[in-house]
Structure formats: structure tokens, C-alpha cells
ZAKE-118384 format. One record per residue (C-alpha): residue number from 0; residue in three letters; x, y, z. Coordinates in steps of 0.001 Angstrom, whole numbers. Example, Ala and Ser with C-alpha at 12.3 -4.5 7.8 and 13.67 -1.06 7.14 Angstrom:
BEGIN
(0, "ALA", (12300, -4500, 7800)),
(1, "SER", (13670, -1060, 7140)),
***
This chain:
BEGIN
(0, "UNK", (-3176, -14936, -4392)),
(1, "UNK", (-4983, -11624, -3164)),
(2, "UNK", (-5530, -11099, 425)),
(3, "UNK", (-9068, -11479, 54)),
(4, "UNK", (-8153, -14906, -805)),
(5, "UNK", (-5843, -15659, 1816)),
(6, "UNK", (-8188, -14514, 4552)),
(7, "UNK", (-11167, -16647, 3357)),
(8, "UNK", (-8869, -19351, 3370)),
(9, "UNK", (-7581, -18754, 6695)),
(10, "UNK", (-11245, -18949, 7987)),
(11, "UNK", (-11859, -21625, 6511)),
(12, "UNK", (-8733, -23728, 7842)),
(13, "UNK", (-6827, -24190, 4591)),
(14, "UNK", (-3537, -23620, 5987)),
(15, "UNK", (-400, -23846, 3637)),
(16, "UNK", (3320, -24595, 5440)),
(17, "UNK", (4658, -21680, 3261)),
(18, "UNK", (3376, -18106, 2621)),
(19, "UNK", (5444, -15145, 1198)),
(20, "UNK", (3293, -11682, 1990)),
(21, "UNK", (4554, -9111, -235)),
(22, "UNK", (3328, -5664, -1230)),
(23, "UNK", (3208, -1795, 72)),
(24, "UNK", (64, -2413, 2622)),
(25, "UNK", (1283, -3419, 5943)),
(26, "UNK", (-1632, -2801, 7706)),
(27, "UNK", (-3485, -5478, 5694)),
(28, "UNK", (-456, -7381, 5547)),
(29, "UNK", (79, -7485, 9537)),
(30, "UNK", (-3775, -7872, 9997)),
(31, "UNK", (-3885, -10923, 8005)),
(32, "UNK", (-649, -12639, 9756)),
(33, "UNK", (-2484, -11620, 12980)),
(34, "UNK", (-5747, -13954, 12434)),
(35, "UNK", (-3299, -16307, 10928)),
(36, "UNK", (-1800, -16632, 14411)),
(37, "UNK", (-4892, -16381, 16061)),
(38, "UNK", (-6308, -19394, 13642)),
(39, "UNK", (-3405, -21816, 14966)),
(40, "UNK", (-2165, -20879, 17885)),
(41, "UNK", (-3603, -19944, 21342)),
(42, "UNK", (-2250, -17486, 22964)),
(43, "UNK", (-1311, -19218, 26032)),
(44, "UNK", (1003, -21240, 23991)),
(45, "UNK", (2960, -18400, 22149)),
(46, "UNK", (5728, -18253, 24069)),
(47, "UNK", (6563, -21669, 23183)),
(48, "UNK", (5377, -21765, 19366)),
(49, "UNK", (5428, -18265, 18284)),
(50, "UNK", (8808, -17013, 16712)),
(51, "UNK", (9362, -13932, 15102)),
(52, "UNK", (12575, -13377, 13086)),
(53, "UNK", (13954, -9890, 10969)),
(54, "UNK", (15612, -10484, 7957)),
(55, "UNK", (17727, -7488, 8737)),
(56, "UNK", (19175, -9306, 11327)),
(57, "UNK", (18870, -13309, 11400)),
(58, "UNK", (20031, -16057, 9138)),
(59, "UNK", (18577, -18405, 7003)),
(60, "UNK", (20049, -21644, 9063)),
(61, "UNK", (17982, -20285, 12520)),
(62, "UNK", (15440, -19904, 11202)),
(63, "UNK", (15041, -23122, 8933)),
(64, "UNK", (15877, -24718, 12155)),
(65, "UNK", (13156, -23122, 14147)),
(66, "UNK", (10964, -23815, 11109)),
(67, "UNK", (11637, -27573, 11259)),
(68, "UNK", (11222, -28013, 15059)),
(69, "UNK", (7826, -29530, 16216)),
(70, "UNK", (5040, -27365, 18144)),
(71, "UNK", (4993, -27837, 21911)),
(72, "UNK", (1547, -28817, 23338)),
(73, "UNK", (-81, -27881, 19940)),
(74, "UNK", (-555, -28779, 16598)),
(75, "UNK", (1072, -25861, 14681)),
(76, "UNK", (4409, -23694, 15457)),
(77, "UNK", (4660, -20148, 13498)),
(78, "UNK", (7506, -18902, 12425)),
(79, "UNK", (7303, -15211, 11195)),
(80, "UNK", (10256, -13720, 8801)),
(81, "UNK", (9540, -9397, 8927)),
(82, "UNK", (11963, -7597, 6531)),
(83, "UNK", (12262, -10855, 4724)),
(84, "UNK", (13456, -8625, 1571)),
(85, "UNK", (16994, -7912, 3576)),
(86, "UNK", (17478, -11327, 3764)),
(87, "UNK", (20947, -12545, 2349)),
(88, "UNK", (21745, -14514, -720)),
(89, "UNK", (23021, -17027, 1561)),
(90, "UNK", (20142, -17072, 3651)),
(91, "UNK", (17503, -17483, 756)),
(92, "UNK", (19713, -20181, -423)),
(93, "UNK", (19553, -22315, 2965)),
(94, "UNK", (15664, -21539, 2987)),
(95, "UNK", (15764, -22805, -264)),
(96, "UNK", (16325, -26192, 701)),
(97, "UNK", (13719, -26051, 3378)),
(98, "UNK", (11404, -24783, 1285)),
(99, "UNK", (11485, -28077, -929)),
(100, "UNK", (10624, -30087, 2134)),
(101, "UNK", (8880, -27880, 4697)),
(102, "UNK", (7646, -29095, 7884)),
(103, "UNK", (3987, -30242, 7903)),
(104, "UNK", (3264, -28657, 11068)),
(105, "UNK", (5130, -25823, 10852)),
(106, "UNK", (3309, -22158, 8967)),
(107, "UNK", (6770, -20470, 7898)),
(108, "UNK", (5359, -16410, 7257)),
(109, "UNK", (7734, -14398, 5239)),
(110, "UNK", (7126, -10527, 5019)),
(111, "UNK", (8093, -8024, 2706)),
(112, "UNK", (7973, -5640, 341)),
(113, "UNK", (8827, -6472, -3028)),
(114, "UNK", (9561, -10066, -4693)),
(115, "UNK", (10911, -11340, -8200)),
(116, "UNK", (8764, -14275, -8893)),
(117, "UNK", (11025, -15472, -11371)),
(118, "UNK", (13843, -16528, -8715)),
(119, "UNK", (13880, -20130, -7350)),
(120, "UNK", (13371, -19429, -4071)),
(121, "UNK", (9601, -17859, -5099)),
(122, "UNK", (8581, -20434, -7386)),
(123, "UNK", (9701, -23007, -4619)),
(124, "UNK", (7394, -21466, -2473)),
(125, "UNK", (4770, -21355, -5088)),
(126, "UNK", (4802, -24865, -5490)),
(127, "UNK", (3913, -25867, -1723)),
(128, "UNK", (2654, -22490, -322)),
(129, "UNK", (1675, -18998, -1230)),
(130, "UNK", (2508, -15912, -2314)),
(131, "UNK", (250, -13183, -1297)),
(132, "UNK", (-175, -9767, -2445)),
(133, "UNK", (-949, -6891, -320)),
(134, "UNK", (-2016, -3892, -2894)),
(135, "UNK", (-2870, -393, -932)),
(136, "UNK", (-6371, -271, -1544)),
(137, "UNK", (-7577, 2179, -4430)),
(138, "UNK", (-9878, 5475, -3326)),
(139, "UNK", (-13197, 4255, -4167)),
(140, "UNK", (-12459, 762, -1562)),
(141, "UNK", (-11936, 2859, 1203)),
(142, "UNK", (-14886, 4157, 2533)),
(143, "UNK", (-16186, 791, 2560)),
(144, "UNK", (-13034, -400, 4430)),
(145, "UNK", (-13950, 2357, 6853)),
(146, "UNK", (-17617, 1306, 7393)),
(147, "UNK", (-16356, -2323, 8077)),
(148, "UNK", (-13918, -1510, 10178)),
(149, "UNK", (-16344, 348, 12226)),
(150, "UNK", (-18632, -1725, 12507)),
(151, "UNK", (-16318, -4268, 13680)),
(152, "UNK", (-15718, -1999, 16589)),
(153, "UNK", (-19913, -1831, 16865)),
(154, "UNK", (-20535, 1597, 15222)),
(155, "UNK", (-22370, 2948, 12194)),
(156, "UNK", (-20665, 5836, 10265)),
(157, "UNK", (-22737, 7581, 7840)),
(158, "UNK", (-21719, 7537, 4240)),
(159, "UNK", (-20908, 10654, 3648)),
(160, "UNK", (-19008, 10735, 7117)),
(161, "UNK", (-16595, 7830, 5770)),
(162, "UNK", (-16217, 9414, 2681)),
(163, "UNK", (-15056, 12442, 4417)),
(164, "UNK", (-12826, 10393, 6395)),
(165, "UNK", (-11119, 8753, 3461)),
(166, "UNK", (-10617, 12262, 2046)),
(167, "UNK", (-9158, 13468, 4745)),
(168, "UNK", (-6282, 11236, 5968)),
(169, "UNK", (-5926, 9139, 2066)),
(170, "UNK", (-5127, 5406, 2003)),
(171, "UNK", (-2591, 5328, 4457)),
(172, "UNK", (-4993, 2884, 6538)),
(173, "UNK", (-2872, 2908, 10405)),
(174, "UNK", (-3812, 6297, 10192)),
(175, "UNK", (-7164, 5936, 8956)),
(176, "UNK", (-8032, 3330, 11868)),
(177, "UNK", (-6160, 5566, 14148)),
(178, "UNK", (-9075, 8138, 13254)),
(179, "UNK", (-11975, 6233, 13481)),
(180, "UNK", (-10701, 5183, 16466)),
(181, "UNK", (-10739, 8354, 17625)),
(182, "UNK", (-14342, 9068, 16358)),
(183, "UNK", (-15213, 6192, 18087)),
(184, "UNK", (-13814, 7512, 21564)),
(185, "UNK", (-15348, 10992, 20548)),
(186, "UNK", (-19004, 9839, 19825)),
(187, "UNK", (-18994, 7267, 23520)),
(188, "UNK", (-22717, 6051, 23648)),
(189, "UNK", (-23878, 7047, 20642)),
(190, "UNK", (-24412, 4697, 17701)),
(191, "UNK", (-23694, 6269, 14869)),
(192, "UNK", (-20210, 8737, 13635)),
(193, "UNK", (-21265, 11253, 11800)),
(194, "UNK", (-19785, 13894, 9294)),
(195, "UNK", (-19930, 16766, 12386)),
(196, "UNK", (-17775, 14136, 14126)),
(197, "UNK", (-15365, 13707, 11758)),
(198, "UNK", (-14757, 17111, 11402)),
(199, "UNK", (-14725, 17805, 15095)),
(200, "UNK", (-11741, 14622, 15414)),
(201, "UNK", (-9207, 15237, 12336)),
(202, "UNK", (-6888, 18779, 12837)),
(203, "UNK", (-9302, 21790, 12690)),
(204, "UNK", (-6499, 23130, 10893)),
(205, "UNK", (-6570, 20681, 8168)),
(206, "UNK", (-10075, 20215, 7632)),
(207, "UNK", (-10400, 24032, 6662)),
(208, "UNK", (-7321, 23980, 4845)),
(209, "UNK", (-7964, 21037, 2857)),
(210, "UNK", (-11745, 22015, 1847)),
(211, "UNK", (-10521, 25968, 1402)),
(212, "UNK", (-7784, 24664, -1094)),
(213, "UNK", (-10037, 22378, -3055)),
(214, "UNK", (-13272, 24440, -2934)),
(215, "UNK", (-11187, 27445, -4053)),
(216, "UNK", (-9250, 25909, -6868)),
(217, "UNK", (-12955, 24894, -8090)),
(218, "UNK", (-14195, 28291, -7434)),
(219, "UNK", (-11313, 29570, -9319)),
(220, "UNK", (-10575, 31755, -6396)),
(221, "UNK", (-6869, 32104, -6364)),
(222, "UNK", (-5709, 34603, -3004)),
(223, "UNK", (-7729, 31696, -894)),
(224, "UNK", (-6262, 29095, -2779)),
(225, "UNK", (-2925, 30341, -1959)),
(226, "UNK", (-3871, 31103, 1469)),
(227, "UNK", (-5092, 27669, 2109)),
(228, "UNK", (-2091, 25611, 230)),
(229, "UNK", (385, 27681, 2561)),
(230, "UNK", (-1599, 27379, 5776)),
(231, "UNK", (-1397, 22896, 4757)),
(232, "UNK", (2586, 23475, 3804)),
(233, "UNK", (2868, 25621, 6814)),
(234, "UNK", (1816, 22878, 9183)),
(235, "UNK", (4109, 20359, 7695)),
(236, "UNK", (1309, 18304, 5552)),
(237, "UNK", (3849, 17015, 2484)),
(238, "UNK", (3460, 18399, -1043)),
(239, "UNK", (2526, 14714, -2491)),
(240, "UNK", (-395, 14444, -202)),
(241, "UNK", (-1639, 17803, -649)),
(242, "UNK", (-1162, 17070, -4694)),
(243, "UNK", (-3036, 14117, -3851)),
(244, "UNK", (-6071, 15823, -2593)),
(245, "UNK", (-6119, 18494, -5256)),
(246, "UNK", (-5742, 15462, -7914)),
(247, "UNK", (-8798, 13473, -6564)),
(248, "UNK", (-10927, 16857, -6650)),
(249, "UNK", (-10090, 17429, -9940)),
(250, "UNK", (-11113, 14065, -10870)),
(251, "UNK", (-14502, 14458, -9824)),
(252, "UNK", (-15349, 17832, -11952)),
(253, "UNK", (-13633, 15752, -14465)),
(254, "UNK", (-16425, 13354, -13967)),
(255, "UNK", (-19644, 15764, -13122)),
(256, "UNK", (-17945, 17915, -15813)),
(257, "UNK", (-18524, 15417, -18877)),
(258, "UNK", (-22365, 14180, -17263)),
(259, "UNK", (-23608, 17706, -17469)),
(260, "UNK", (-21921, 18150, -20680)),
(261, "UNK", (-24109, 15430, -21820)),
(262, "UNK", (-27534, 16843, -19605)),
(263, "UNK", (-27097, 14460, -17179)),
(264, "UNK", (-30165, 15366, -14137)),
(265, "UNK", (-28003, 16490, -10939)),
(266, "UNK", (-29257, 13296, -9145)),
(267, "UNK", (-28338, 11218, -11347)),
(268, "UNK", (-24741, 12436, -11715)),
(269, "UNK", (-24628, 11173, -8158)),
(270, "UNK", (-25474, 7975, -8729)),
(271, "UNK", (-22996, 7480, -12025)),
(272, "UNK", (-19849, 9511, -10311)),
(273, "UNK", (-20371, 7765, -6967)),
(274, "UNK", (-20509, 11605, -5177)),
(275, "UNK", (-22387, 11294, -1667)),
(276, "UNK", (-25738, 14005, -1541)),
(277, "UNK", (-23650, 15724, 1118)),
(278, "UNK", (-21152, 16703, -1427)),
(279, "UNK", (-22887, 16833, -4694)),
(280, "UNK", (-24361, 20260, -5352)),
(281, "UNK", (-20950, 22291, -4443)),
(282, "UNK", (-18955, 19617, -6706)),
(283, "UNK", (-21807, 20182, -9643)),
(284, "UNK", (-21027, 24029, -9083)),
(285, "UNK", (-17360, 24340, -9327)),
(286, "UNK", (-17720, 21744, -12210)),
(287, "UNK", (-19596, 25082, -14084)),
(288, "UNK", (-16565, 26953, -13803)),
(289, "UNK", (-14700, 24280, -15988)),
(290, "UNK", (-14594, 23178, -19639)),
(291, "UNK", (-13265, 19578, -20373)),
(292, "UNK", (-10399, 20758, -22228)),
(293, "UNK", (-9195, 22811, -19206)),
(294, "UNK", (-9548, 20188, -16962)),
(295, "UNK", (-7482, 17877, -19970)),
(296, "UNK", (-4702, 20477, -19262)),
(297, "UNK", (-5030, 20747, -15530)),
(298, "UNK", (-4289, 17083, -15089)),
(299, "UNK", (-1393, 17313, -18039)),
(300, "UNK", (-85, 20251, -15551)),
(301, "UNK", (-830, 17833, -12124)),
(302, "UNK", (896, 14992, -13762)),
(303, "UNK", (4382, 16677, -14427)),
(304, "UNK", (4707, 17902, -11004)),
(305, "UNK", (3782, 14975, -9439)),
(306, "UNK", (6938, 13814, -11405)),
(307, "UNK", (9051, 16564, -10467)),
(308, "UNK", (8060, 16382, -6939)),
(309, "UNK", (9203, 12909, -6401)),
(310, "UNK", (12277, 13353, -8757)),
(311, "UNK", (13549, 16870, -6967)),
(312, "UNK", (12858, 18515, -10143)),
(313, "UNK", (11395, 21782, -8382)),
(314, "UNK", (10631, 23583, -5220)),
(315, "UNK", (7517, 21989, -3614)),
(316, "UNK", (5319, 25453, -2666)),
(317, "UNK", (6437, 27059, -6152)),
(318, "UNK", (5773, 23917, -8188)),
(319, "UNK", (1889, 24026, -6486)),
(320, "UNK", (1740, 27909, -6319)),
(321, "UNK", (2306, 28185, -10149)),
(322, "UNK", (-609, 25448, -10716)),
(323, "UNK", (-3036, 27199, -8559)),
(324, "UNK", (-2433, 30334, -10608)),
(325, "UNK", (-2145, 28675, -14011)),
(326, "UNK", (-5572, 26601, -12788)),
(327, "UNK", (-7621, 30083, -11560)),
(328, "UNK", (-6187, 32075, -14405)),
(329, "UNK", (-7990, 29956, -16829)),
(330, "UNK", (-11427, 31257, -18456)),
(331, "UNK", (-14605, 29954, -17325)),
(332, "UNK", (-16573, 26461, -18691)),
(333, "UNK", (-19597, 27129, -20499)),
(334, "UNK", (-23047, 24843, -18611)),
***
């Protein structure tokens, strides 16, 4: 089951005894388990139907026997399991058992990380409850995930403004909400977040640095390309985000690179690449200065540091330093 699943579900008051969250979103993850929680019990009646357990540090026999105890003054106890992936052998094997008969008015949560849905102990959950996967959400889902979540909170942010956003701070989505939070605070009255606002609420620092580094590379200008990648090292920002950001600006003169190869009108390369207007002509630009084959190579070159960054096969700042000069060393596309 998908989240998206499991939270129309949860609306709609199918509850299962048994759920297994799993993935490598916990903001999603603890979202969902919170309107869970708010769905079946009131909060005047946690203290005595609420439990929340750590598989890093409880046993499968507590909690089984918390699991089977009946709800005080309500019609549904929760039992939550965090960390459920440190759980014992021995534990799984005593929740095995009450898995196979669960309590009907009990909603047993486990959360983790990863599972291995060929064990018993999943596919005896499968059978009465639900596993539920909790993906990070891809690039193009986040600046609607932004625009949601603000208006949730009763705001409009423009387009382009949650695309900047999402640019910005990546999929890491505490942090995102902790920014439009922040927007939110910054704007007060006003209705609508704007891209002025966003810049004015995420680090100076790293705004410029992050548009110098990516508008250089496409520029092919390398002394402010290396001025700009040390300036983001300098201030601690770590090598696989900054590779991040320098991947997904690549990706989109990738895309505006093969629509004008094919005379694609600049408004209409909009529309197919999904750029915002705010962003468009400067993207179309630096997608001048490239030819498809050096952008082939460029993402050959991004790929095998992206391994040897997360394997220790190279310094960080030389690893990136020796792309930007291989990248702005290269000849000039042809329009």
C-alpha cells in the first residue's frame, strides 16, 4: 500500500488492527500515524490509550501485552512501535503470534525503515493489516507538496516561489515545512509567499551561492563557479547536496537542450520541460552554451562522483573542482 492509500483510508474509517510503515520519509511517515491517532483517539484519552514503544529498547512480550489490553473509555487503544527495525529476533517472534490473532480493538503501528517481505512476520501482517510504504517524494512532487502544505496553513505561494523553494532546501521535507513556515511568519497579513520572500527567508548566503554555482556552470564561467562551490563548502552545505543541485540543473539544459535542438518555440519548451516563466529564458540561454553530447558526458562525469563521494573514493572539493573545470573547459553548443 502507498501512503496515498493509507491516508484515504484513514479518512474514510477503514482501520486495519495491524500496519507496518516502512520507508526513508519520516515526515510522511509520522504525519500519517499522527491523523491515524487523531482518527481514533481523542486526545483527552491518550494518556490512557496511547502507548508508544522503541524497538531499540522494549520487547516483544510488553508490547503484545499492551497490544492485547482493551481501550479505556474508548473504542480503540494505539500502540505505536518507532525503530521497529531494531527489534530482536525474539521479539518479532512473540509478535508473531500476536500478529495471527490481533486484538480487534487494538491499531498496533510499527515504524521503520526497511522490511524483507519475504519473512513470516511481514506476510503475517499482510494477511490481517498493512504494510505501507513511505517513498521520499521525487523533484517534480514537491512543489505541489509545498503549495498544499501552504495552503493548509491558509496561504498561497506562487509557482515559481515553490519551485524555488524546492530547489533550495531538496526533498528533505522537515526542512522544507520548516521554511515555509518561516515564509509564512515572514509574509504576516499578506496572502500570498512570493519568490522575493523566499529569497529574503532561506540563508542569503546560500541563495547566491547556489544560483552563482548553477548559473555559472551554465554560463561556462569557471573563476565564479569555483568561487561559488567554495563559498557553499565553506559554510558547511555537504558535497552530495551541492552535487544534487548541480545534477538537477544539468537536467534541465538536458531537457531545453534537445527541444531547441528540435525548434521547439521558447514557450513551448516551458510547457513540455515543466520550467516556471520565472526561470525559463536564463535556463534556454545557458542551454546555448551546450551540445547534447557534452551534456551526455557531463552526467557520465556527475554520475562517477556521486559514486565516489558516497564510497570515500575522493576528496569532496577536488572531486567537484575538477568537474567544474572539465564542465567550463568544454567548447560551446551550436543553437
Amino acid at each position: 500500500m502507498k501512503y496515498q492509500e493509507f491516508i484515504h483510508a484513514i479518512e474514510k474509517g477503514q482501520i486495519q488492527p495491524l500496519y507496518y510503515l516502512y520507508g526513508d520519509e519520516p515526515y510522511l511517515m509520522d504525519k500519517c500515524v499522527q491523523q491515524l491517532l487523531d482518527r481514533l483517539v481523542s486526545a483527552d484519552l491518550r494518556d490512557f490509550n496511547l502507548n508508544v514503544y522503541y524497538g531499540t529498547e522494549s520487547k516483544g512480550d510488553e508490547i503484545a501485552e499492551t497490544a492485547a489490553t482493551l481501550p479505556m473509555f474508548a473504542s480503540w487503544r494505539v500502540v505505536v512501535v518507532k525503530k521497529a527495525e531494531a527489534l530482536s529476533a525474539a521479539s518479532l517472534e512473540v509478535l508473531s503470534s500476536y500478529v495471527q490473532n490481533p486484538s480487534p480493538s487494538t491499531c498496533l503501528v510499527l515504524q521503520g525503515e526497511k522490511i524483507d517481505q519475504r519473512k513470516k512476520f511481514f506476510s503475517e501482517i499482510k494477511k490481517i493489516g498493512e504494510l505501507v510504504e513511505f517513498k521520499r517524494l521525487y523533484e517534480n512532487q514537491l512543489p505541489t507538496f509545498i503549495r498544499n502544505e501552504a495552503s493548509l496553513r491558509g496561504k498561497k505561494i506562487e509557482p515559481a516561489a515553490a519551485e524555488m523553494l524546492a530547489y533550495l532546501v531538496g526533498n528533505n521535507l522537515q526542512e522544507l515545512i520548516s521554511e515555509l513556515e518561516k515564509a509564512i511568519l515572514y509574509v504576516g497579513e499578506a496572502r500570498e509567499i512570493l519568490v522575493s520572500h523566499v529569497r529574503s527567508i532561506v540563508s542569503d548566503t546560500r541563495v547566491n551561492s547556489v544560483f552563482e554555482l548553477t548559473d555559472a556552470l551554465g554560463e561556462k564561467k569557471l573563476e565564479k563557479a569555483l568561487r561559488s562551490l567554495g563559498r557553499l563548502l565553506g559554510d558547511g552545505e555537504a558535497p552530495l547536496l551541492v552535487l544534487a543541485m548541480v545534477t538537477r540543473h544539468f537536467r534541465q539544459l538536458w531537457k531545453v537542450r534537445e527541444l531547441l535542438e528540435k525548434r521547439t518555440a521558447t514557450q513551448e519548451i516551458g510547457k513540455i520541460a515543466g520550467i516556471n516563466p520565472y526561470f525559463l529564458q536564463g535556463i534556454v540561454a545557458q542551454a546555448r552554451n551546450y551540445s547534447l553530447v557534452e551534456l551526455r558526458v557531463a552526467f557520465e562525469r556527475i554520475f562517477h562522483i556521486d559514486g565516489a563521494l558516497k564510497t570515500g573514493g575522493g576528496k569532496a572539493p577536488v572531486l567537484l573542482e575538477q568537474f567544474l573545470m572539465d564542465v567550463c573547459a568544454s567548447g560551446k553548443g551550436k543553437v
